[in-house]
N, C-alpha and C positions, 0 to 999 in steps of 0.2 A: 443854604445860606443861614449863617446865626441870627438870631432873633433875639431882640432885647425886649426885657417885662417892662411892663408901666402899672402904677399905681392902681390902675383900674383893672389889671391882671388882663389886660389884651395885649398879646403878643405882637409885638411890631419890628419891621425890621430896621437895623440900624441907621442912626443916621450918619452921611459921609464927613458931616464936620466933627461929627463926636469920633470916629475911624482917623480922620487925619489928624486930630489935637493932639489922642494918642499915640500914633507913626512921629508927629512930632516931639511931643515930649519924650521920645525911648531916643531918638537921636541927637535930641539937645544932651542926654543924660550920658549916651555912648560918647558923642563929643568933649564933654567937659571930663570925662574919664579918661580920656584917650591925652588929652591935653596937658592932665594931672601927673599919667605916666611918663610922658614926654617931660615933663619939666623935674622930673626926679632923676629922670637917666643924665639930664644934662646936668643937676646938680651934681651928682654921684660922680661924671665923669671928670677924670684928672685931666689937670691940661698942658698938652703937646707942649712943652717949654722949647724941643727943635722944630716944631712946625715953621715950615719958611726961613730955616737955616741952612747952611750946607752941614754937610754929613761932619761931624766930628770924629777923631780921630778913638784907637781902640786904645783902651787902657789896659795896662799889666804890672802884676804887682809878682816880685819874687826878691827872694835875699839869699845869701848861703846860708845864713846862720839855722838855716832848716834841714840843715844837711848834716848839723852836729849833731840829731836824734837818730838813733841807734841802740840797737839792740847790745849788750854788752856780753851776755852770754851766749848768743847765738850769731855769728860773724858773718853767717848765711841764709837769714832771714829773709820771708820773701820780701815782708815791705822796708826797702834798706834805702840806703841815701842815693843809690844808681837809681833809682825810679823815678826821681825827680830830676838830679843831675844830666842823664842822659838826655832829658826831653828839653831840658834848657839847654843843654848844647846843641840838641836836631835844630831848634827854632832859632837860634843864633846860626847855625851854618844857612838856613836858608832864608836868613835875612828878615824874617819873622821878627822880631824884636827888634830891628831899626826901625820896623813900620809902626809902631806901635809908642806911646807916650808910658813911662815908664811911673809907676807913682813909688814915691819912699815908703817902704814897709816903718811898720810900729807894732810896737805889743799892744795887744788887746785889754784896756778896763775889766776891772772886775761888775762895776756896772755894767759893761756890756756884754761880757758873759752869762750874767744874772740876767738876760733874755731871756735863755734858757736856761741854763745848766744851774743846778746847785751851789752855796756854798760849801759845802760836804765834796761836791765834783771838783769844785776847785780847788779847795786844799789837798786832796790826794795825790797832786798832780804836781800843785805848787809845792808840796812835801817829800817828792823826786827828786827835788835839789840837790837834796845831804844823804841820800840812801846810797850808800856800798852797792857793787852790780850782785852781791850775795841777798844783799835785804833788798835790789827792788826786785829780784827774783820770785822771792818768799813770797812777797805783795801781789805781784800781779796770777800767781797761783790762785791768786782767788776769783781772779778773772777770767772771762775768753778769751782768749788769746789777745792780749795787752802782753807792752812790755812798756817800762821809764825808765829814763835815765837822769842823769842830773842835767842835761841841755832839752829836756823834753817839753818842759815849761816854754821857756823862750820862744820855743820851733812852735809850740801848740797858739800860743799867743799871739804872732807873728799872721800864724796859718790863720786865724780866727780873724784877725783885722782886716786881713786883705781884700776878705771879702764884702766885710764893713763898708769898706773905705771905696771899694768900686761902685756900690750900689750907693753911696752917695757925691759919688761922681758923675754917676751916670744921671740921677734924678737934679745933679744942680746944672746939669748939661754941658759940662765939659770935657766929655766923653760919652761916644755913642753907644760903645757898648763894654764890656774889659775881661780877662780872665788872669785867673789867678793860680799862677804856677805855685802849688805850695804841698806841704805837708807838716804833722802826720793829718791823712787823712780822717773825715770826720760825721761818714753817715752813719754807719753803726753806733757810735754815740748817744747816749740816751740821757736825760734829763740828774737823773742822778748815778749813774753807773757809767764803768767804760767797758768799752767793748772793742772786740773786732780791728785791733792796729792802731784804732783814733783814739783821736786827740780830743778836742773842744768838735760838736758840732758846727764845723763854719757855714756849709749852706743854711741850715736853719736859722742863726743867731745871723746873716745876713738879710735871708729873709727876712726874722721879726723886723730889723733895721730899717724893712722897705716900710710893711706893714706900718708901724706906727709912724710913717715918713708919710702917711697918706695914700701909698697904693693900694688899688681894691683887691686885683685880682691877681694871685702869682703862680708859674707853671714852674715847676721842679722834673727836669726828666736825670735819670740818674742810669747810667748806663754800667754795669760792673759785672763781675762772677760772683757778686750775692745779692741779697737784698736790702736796702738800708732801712732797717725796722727801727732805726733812732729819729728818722725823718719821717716816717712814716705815723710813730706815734707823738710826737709834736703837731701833728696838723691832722692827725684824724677825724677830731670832732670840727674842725675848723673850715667851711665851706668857702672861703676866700683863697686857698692854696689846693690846688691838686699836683700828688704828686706819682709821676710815671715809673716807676722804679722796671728795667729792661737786665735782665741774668743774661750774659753771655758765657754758653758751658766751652770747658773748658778743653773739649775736640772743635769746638767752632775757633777757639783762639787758635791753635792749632793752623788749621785750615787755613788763616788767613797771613800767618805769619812769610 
């Protein structure tokens, strides 16, 4: 058993009220800690705006005018306007789209661009306009495999907003959840550089949308035959957003076709 000194340096052993003060005071101090933490999660937490609603309806955003981007010297590209076209015909034959509340597409702000991407990204892009299919050839030679056209701007804009415009449909709660049939696609994208087919980064610059809209925490799974390193480096230092990025090779596509 511990023993406590006294004054007179004769060893005694403890007393039980001085033993329970401090059992008590380590409990008062765990409690009011514990109390502390509690009342920061509840600050921190967003609030359920459908809680005690019924389910609201899916939201989806597409236009053809996404369809006018194309390659102009390659007729048989892989990422062509059938990649998108075809799958808005599957979901129209199987009645997928009547279930669904339809939002009017718009082009995307250059403020809302400027989430992410540069203005240096943007003019490259917005500068496809007026280039000949020989000069945006030239141009995108400097690139990964990019290609513009003079409708790539609109299609890019269009693609960018949609996803804007769902995540704040979803958060003002008039829709539960929505997806966006769009293109050119936009994870390969990177802050100042194009890359990889895309256009504007739209999953990201929707994200930021949520982010400064007050959500805390957001999950990105990105399913493809590569890897989106343009989303990947937007949110790497950023502990608010993890992102799952999943390569499907290309005997597995195969296999399942």
């Amino acid at each position: 058993m511990a023993e406590q000194g006294t004054s007179d340096g004769v060893a005694r052993p403890p007393v039980d009220g001085d033993r329970g003060g401090r059992v008590s005071d380590l409990r008062r101090m765990k409690a009011a800690r514990l109390a502390a933490m509690k009342a920061e999660r509840e600050k921190e937490e967003r609030v359920d705006n459908r809680e005690g609603t019924l389910r609201k309806p899916t939201g989806l955003v597409y236009d053809e005018r996404m369809l006018l981007h194309e390659c102009s010297w390659d007729k048989n590209h892989i990422e062509s306007p059938l990649r998108l076209s075809r799958i808005w015909e599957r979901c129209r034959v199987l009645g997928l789209v009547d279930r669904c509340v339809q939002l009017p597409a718009r082009a995307a702000r250059d403020d809302e661009l400027n989430l992410y991407h540069s203005n240096n990204f943007i003019g490259v892009i917005e500068g496809s306009k007026t280039l000949t299919p020989a000069e945006s050839e030239t141009l995108c030679e400097g690139y990964d495999s990019v290609y513009l056209c003079p409708e790539t701007a609109e299609a890019a804009r269009l693609a960018a907003a949609a996803g804007i415009d769902l995540v704040d449909a979803v958060l003002a709660g008039d829709i539960h959840c929505g997806i966006g049939l769009v293109r050119p696609p936009g994870h390969h994208a990177m802050r100042d550089e194009l890359n990889g087919f895309c256009g504007f980064n739209n999953v990201v610059l929707a994200a930021h949308k949520a982010l400064n809209s007050g959500v805390k925490k957001i999950l990105i799974v990105d399913f493809d035959l590569h890897h989106g390193q343009g989303v990947q480096r937007a949110f790497y230092s950023d502990p608010r957003v993890l992102y799952m990025s999943v390569q499907i090779g290309r005997a597995s596509c195969r296999e399942r076709v």
